[in-house]
PADOKE-219430 format. One record per residue (C-alpha): residue number from 1; residue in one letter; x, y, z. Coordinates in Angstrom, 3 decimals, padded with zeros to 6 digits. Layout:
! PADOKE-219430
+-----+-----+----------+----------+----------+
|   n | res |        u |        v |        w |
+-----+-----+----------+----------+----------+
| NUM |   a |        X |        Y |        Z |
...
+-----+-----+----------+----------+----------+
! end
This chain:
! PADOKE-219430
+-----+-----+----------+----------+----------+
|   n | res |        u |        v |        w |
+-----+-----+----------+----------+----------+
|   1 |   x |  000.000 |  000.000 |  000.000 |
|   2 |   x |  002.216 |  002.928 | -001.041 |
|   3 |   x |  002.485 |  005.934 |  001.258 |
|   4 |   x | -000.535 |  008.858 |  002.241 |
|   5 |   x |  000.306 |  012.274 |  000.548 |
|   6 |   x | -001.447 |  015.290 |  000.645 |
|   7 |   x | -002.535 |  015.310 | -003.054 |
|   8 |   x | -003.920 |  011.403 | -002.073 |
|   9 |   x | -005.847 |  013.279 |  000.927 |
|  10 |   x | -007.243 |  015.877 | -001.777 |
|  11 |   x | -008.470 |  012.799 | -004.370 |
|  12 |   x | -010.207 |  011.162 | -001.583 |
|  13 |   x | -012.107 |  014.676 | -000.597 |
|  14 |   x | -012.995 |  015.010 | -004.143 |
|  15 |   x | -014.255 |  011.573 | -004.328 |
|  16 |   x | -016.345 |  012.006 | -001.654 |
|  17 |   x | -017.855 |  015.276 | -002.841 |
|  18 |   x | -018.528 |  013.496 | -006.348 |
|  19 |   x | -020.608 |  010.846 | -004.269 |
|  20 |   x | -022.102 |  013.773 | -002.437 |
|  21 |   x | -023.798 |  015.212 | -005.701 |
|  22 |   x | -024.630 |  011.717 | -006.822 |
|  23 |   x | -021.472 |  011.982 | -009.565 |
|  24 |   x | -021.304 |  008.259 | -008.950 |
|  25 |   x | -019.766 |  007.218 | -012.427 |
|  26 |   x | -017.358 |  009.693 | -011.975 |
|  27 |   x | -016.800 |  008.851 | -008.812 |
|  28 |   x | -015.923 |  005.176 | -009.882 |
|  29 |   x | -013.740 |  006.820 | -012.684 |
|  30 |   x | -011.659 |  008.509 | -010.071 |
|  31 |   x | -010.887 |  005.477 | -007.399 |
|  32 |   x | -009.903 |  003.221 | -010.866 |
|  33 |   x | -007.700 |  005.702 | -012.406 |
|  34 |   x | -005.770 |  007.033 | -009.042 |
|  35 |   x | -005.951 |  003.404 | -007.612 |
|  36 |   x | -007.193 |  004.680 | -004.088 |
|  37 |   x | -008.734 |  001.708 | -002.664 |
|  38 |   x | -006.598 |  000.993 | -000.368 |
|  39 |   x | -005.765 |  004.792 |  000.893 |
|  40 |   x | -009.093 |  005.431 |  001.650 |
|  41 |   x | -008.874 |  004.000 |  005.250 |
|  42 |   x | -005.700 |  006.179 |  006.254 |
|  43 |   x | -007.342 |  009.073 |  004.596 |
|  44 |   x | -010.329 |  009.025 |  006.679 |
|  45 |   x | -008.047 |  008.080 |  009.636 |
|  46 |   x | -006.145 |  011.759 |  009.185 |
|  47 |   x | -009.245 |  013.308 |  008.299 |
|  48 |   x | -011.878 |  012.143 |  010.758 |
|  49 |   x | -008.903 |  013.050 |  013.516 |
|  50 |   x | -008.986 |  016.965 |  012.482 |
|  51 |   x | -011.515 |  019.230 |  014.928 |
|  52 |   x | -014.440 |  019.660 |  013.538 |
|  53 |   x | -014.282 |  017.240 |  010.610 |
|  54 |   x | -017.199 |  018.133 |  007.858 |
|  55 |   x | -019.189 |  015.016 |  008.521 |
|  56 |   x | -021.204 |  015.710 |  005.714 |
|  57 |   x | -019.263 |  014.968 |  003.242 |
|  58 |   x | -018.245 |  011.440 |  004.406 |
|  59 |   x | -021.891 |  010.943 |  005.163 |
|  60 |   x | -024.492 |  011.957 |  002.323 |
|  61 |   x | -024.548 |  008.373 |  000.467 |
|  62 |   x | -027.869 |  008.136 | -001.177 |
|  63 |   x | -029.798 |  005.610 | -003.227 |
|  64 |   x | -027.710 |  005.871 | -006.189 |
|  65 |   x | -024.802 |  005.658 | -003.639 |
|  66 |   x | -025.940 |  001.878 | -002.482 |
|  67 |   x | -027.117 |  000.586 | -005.823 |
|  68 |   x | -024.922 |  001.305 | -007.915 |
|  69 |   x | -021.877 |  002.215 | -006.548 |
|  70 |   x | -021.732 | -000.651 | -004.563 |
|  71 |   x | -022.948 | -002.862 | -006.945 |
|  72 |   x | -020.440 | -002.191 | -010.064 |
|  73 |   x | -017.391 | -001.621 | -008.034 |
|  74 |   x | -017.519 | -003.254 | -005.110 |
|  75 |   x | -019.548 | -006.941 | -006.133 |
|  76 |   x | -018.000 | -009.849 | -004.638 |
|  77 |   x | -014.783 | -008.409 | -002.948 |
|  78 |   x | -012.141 | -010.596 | -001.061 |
|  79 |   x | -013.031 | -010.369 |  003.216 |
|  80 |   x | -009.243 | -008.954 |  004.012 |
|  81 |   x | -007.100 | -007.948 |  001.073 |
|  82 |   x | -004.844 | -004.794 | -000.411 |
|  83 |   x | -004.442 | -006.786 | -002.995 |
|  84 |   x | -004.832 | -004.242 | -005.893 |
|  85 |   x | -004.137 | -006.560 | -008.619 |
|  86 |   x | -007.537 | -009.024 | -007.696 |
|  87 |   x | -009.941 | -008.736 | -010.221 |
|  88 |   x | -012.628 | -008.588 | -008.400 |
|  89 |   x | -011.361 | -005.339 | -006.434 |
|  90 |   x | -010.620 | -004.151 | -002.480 |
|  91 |   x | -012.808 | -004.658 | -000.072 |
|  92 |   x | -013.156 | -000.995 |  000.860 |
|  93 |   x | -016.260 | -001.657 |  002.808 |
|  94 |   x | -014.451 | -003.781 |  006.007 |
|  95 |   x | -011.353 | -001.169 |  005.351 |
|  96 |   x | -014.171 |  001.880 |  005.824 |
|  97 |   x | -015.588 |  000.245 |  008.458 |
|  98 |   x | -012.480 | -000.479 |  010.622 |
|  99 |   x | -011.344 |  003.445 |  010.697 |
| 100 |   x | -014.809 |  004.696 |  011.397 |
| 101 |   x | -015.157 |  002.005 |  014.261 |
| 102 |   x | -012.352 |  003.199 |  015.848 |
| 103 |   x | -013.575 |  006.942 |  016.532 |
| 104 |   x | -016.008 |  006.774 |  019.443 |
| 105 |   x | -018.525 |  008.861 |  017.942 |
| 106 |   x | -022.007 |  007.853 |  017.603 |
| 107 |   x | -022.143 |  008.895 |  014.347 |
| 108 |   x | -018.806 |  007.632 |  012.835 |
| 109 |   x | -019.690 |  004.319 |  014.401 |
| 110 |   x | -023.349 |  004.503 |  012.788 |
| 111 |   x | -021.394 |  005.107 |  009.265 |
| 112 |   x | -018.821 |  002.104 |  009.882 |
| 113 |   x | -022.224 | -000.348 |  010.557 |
| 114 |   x | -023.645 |  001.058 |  007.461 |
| 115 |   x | -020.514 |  000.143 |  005.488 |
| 116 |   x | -020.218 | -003.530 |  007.198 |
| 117 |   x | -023.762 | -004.197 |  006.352 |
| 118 |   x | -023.526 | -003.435 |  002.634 |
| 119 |   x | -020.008 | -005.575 |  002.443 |
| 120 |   x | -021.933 | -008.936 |  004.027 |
| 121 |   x | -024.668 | -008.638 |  002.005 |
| 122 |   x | -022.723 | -008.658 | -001.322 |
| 123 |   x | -020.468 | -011.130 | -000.039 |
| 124 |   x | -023.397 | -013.271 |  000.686 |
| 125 |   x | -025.565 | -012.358 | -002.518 |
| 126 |   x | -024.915 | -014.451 | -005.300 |
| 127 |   x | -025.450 | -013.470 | -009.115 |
| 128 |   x | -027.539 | -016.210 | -011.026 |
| 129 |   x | -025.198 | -016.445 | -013.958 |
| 130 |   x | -022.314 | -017.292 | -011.078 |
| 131 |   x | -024.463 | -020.611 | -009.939 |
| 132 |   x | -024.591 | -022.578 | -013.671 |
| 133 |   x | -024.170 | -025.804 | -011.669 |
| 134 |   x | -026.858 | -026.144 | -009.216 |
| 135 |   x | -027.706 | -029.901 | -009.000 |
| 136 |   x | -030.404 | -031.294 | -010.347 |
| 137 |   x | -033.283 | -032.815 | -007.762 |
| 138 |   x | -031.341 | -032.088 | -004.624 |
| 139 |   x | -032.505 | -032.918 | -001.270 |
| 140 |   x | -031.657 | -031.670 |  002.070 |
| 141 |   x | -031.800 | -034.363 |  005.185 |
| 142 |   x | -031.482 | -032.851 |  009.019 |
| 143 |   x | -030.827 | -035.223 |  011.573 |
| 144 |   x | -032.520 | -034.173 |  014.952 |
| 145 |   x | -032.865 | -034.856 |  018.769 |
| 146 |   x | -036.513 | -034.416 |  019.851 |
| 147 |   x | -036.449 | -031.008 |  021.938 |
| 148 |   x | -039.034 | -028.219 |  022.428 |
| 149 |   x | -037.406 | -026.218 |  019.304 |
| 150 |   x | -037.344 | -028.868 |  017.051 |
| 151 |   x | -041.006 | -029.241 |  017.671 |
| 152 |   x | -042.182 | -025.658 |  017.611 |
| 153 |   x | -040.064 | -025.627 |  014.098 |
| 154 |   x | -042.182 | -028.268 |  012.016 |
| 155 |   x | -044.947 | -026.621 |  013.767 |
| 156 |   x | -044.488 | -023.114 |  012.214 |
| 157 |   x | -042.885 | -024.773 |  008.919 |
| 158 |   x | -039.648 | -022.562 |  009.469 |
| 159 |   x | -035.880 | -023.499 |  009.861 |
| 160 |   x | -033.520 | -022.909 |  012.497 |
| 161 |   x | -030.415 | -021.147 |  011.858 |
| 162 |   x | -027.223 | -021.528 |  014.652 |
| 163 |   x | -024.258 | -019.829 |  014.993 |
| 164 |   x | -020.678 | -021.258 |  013.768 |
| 165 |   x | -019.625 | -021.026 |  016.813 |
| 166 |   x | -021.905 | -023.452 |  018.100 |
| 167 |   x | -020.793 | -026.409 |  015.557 |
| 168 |   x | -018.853 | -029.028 |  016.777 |
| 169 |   x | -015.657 | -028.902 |  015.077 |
| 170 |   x | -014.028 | -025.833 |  016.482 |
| 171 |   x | -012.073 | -025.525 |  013.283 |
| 172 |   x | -014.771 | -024.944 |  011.056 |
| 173 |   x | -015.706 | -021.270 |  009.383 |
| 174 |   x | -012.619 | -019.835 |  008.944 |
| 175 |   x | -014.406 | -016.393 |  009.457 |
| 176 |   x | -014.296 | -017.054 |  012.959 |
| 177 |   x | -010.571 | -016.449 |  012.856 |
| 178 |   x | -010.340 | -012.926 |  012.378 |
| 179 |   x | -013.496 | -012.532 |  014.549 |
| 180 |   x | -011.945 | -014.660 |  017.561 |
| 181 |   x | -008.580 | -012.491 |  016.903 |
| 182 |   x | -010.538 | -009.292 |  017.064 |
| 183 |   x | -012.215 | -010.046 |  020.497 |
| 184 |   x | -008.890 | -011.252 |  021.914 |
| 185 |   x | -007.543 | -007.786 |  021.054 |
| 186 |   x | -009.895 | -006.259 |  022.854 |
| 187 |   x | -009.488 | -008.363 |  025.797 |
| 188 |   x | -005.455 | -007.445 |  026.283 |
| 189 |   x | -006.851 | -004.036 |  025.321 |
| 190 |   x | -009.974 | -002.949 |  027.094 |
| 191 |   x | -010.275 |  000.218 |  025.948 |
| 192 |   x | -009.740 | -000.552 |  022.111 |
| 193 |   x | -013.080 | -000.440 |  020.916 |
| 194 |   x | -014.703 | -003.550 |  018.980 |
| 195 |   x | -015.106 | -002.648 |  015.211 |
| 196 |   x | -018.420 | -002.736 |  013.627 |
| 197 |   x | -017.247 | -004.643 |  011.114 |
| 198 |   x | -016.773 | -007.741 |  013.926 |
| 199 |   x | -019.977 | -007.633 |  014.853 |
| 200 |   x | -021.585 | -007.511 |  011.612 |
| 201 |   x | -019.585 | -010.812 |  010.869 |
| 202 |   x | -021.183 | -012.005 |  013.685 |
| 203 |   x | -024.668 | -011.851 |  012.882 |
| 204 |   x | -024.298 | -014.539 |  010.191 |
| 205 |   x | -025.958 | -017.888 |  010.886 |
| 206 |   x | -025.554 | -021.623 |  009.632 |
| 207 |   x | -028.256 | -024.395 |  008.780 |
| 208 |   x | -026.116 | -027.796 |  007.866 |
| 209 |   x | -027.822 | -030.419 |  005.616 |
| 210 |   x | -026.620 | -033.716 |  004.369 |
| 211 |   x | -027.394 | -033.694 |  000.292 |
| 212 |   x | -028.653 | -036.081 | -002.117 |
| 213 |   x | -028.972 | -035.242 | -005.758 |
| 214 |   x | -027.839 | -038.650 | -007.142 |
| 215 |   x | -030.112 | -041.750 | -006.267 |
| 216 |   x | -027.394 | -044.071 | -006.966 |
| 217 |   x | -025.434 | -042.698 | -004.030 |
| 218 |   x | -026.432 | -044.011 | -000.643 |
| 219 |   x | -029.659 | -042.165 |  001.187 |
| 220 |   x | -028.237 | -039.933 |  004.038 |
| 221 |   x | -030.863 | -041.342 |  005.751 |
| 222 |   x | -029.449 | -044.703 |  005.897 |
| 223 |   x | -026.210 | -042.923 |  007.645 |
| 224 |   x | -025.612 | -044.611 |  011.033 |
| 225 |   x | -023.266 | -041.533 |  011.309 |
| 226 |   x | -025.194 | -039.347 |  011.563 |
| 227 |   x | -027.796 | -040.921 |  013.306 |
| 228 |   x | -025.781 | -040.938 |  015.877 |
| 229 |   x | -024.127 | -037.227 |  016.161 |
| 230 |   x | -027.031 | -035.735 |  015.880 |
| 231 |   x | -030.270 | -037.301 |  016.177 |
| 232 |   x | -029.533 | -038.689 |  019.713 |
| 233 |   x | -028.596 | -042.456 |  018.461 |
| 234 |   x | -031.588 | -043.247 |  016.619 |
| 235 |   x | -034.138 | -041.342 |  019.393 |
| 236 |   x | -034.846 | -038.593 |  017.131 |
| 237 |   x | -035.637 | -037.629 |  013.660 |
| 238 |   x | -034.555 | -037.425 |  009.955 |
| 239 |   x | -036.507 | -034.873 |  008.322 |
| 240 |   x | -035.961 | -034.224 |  004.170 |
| 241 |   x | -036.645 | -030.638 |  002.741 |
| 242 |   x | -037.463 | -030.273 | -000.896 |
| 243 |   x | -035.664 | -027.195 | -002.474 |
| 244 |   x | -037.657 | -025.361 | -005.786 |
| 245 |   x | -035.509 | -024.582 | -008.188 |
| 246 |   x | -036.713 | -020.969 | -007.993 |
| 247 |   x | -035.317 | -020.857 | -004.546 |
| 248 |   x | -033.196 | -017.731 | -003.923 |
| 249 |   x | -030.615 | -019.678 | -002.003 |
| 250 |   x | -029.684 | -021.409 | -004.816 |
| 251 |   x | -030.144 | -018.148 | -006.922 |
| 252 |   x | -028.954 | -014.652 | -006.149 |
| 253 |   x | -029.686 | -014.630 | -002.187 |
| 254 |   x | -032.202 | -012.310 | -002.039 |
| 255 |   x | -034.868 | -013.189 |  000.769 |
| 256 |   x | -035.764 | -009.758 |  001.398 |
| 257 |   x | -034.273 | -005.793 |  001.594 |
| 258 |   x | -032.371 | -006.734 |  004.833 |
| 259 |   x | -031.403 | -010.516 |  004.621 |
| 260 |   x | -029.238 | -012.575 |  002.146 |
| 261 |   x | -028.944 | -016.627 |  002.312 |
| 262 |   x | -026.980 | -019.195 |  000.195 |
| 263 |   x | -026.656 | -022.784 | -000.156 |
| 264 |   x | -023.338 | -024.045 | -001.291 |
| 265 |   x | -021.837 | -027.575 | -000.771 |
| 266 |   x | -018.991 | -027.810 |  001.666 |
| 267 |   x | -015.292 | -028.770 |  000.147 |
| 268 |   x | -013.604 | -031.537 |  002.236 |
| 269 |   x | -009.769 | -030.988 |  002.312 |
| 270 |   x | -006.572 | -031.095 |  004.476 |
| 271 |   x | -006.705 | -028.521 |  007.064 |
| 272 |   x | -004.552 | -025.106 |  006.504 |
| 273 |   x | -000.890 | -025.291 |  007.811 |
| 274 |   x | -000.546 | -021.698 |  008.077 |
| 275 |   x | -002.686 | -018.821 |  008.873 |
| 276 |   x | -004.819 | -017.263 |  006.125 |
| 277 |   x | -004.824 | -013.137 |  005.259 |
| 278 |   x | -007.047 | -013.130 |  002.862 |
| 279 |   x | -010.202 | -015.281 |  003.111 |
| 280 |   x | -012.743 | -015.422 |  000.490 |
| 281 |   x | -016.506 | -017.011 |  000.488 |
| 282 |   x | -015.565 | -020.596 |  000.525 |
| 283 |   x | -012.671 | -020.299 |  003.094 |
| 284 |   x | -014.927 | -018.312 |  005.487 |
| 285 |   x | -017.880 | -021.203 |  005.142 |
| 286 |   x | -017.514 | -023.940 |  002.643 |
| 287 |   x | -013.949 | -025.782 |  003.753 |
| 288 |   x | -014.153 | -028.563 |  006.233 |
| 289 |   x | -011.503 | -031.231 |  007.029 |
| 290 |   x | -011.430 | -034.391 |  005.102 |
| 291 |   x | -012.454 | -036.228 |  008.148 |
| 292 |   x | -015.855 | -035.146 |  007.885 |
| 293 |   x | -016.707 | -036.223 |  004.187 |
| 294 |   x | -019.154 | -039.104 |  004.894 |
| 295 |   x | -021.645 | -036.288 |  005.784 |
| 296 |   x | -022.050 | -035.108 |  002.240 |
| 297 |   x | -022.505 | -031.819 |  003.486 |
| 298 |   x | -024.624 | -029.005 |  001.810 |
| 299 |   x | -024.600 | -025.452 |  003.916 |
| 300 |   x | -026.826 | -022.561 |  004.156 |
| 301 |   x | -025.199 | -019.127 |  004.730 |
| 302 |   x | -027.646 | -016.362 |  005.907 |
| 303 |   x | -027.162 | -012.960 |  007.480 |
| 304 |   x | -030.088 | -010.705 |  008.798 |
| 305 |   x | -029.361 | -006.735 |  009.410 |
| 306 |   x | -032.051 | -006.726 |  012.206 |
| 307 |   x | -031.591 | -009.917 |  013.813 |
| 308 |   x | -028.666 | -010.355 |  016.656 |
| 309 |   x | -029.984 | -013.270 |  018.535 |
| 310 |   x | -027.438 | -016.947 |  018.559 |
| 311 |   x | -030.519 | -019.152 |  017.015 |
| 312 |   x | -033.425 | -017.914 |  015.254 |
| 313 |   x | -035.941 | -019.283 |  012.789 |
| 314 |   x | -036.936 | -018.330 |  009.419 |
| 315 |   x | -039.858 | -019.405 |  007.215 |
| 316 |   x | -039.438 | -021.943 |  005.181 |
| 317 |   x | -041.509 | -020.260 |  002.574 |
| 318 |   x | -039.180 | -017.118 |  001.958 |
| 319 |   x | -036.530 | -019.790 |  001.492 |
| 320 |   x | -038.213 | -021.681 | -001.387 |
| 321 |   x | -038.219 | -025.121 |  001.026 |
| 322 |   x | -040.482 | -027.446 |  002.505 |
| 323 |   x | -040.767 | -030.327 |  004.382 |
| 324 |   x | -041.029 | -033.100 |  002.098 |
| 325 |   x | -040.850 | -036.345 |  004.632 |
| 326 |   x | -039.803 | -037.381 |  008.098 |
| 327 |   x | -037.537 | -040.320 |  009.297 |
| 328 |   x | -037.900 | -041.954 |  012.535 |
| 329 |   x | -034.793 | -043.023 |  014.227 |
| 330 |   x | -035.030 | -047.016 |  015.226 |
| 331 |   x | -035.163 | -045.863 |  019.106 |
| 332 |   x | -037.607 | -043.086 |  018.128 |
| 333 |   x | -040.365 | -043.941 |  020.946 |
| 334 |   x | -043.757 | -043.975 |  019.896 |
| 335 |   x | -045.365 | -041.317 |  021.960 |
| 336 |   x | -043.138 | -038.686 |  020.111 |
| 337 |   x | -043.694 | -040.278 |  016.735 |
| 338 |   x | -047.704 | -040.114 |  017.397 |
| 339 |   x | -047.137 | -035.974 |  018.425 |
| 340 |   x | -045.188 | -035.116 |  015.508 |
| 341 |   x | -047.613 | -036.632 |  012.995 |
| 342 |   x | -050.501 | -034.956 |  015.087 |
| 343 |   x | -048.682 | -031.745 |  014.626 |
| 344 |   x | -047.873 | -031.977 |  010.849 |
| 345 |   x | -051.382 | -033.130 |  010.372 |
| 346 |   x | -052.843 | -032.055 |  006.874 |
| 347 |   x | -049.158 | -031.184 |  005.317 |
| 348 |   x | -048.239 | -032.903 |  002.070 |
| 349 |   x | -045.319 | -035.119 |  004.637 |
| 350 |   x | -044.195 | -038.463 |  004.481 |
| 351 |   x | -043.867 | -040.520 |  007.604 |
| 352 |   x | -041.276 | -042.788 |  007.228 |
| 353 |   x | -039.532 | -045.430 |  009.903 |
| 354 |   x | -036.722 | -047.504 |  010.016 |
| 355 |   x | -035.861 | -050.502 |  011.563 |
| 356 |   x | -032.741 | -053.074 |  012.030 |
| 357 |   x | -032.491 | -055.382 |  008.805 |
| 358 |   x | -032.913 | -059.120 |  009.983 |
| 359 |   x | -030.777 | -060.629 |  007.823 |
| 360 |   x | -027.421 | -058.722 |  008.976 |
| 361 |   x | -029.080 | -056.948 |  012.229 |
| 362 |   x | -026.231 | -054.133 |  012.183 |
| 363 |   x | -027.487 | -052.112 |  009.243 |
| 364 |   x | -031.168 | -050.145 |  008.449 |
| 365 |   x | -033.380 | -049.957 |  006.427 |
| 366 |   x | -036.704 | -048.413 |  006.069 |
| 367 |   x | -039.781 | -050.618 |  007.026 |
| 368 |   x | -042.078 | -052.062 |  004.532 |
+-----+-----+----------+----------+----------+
! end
């Protein structure tokens, strides 16, 4: 990143004040031609410092500001790079972000959340054209442990969504790294203030499916696995979602004006032997260790402006999914299978149990 000059300062005023008239091709035309991605950040650093900064012309991004603006130059940028040479461009948003985080101002720090927001959802939005190889017939299994939320769930048709930090393999998202690395920061330093940009990150949430697109490849019910990690050894449930075709996950992410989601299946490989800088999409969610590859995973990505809490439910309707049929574990008692039937009553579902095949008595099979 070369060195902050004055005439750098003055390009990065003028850019602003072309934004601020809604000059936002020329605007554009400016940051390619000077290459000032990545002196915005120290920029604002010297010029938010100043007494009485003019706030207003930092601050006066309008519609054509967020649509297209964002959308033309800033679509699909890497999480942590100065990489000027990537194609795809700097993420200026996290780099924005970070400097107006660190002023404790109200309205700096109301800025820097505006900036994170627009970065996740691009980096979660998908363009259709980008997703030319979504399989054909897919469907998503869920293996769970009868519990109070797993009930009220098929009761209001929605999904549950968790956050990575809850999974089981503490090396999975890599996007916790930075986050986890942030927060310890703060700890040595208590009066460093936590970027915006952290806890934008940490608003995303996780739905984890086994997937089946190829009915010569073994059902995922069928996987004692699984039955066992997560649906309580048999005691619980298998239930299969249906995915439309039409279904923004698998399309551009839209769900609505504040909330992105994306289904993408996970890449099994040897774990990293050195830290990562610059993480992109599939780094942050999509690599797992090899050790986990008999779950065929599939993984939904989704990130909500308004909505902070650890687990939350969404429809299953604004995701373009439904519950096609439900699995009962071998050890699934029958006073449980009776209530969930009772409570799915009238839906287009499938009932389905297994038991122990006779002939071998160590493998399953569903029961004629």
């Amino acid at each position: 990143m070369r060195k902050v000059c004055k005439e750098d300062s003055l390009k990065i005023l003028q850019l602003y004040s072309l934004i601020k008239e809604g000059k936002i091709d020329s605007a554009l035309s400016v940051i390619r031609k000077e290459k000032l991605q990545g002196l915005i950040p120290n920029v604002l650093n010297q010029y938010i410092s100043v007494p009485n900064p003019e706030k207003e012309i930092i601050a006066p991004f309008d519609d054509s500001y967020y649509k297209k603006f964002i959308s033309e130059f800033l679509k699909y940028p890497p999480l942590f790079s100065y990489d000027t040479k990537q194609t795809k461009g700097i993420s200026v948003l996290t780099e924005l972000s970070k400097t107006l985080g660190d002023f404790d101002d109200s309205f700096w720090r109301k800025e820097s959340q505006k900036f994170m927001q627009l970065f996740v959802l691009n980096f979660i939005s998908r363009e259709k054209k980008r997703n030319t190889n979504k399989p054909k017939d897919l469907k998503l299994f869920c293996f769970r442990r009868i519990s109070d939320y797993l009930l009220s769930e098929i009761s209001d048709n929605s999904l549950r969504l968790s956050t990575p930090e809850s999974f089981n393999d503490p090396f999975d998202c890599l996007i916790l790294v930075p986050i986890r690395e942030r927060l310890d920061e703060v700890k040595r330093k208590p009066t460093y203030g936590v970027h915006t940009y952290v806890e934008e990150l940490q608003k995303i949430r996780v739905c984890c499916f086994a997937g089946w697109s190829k009915p010569k490849a073994p059902a995922p019910y069928l996987n004692t696995l699984m039955w066992a990690h997560y649906a309580e050894s048999h005691k619980g449930i298998c239930i299969e979602y249906s995915i439309e075709e039409n279904s923004p996950l698998l399309n551009n992410g839209f769900i609505s004006e504040d909330a992105r989601g994306r289904l993408d299946k996970v890449q099994y490989k040897d774990p990293p032997t050195e830290t990562k800088e610059h993480l992109n999409y599939t780094d942050c969610f999509l690599v797992k260790d090899k050790a986990w590859k008999y779950e065929r995973e599939y993984r939904l990505v989704y990130y909500d402006t308004k909505r902070e809490d650890l687990f939350y439910t969404v429809p299953l309707s604004a995701l373009g999914m439904r519950i096609s049929s439900i699995y009962f574990g071998i050890n699934c008692n029958n006073g449980n299978k009776r209530l969930i039937k009772k409570i799915m009553d009238g839906e287009k579902v499938k009932f389905i149990e297994l038991e122990r095949d006779k002939g071998t008595m160590n493998i399953i099979k569903v029961k004629e």
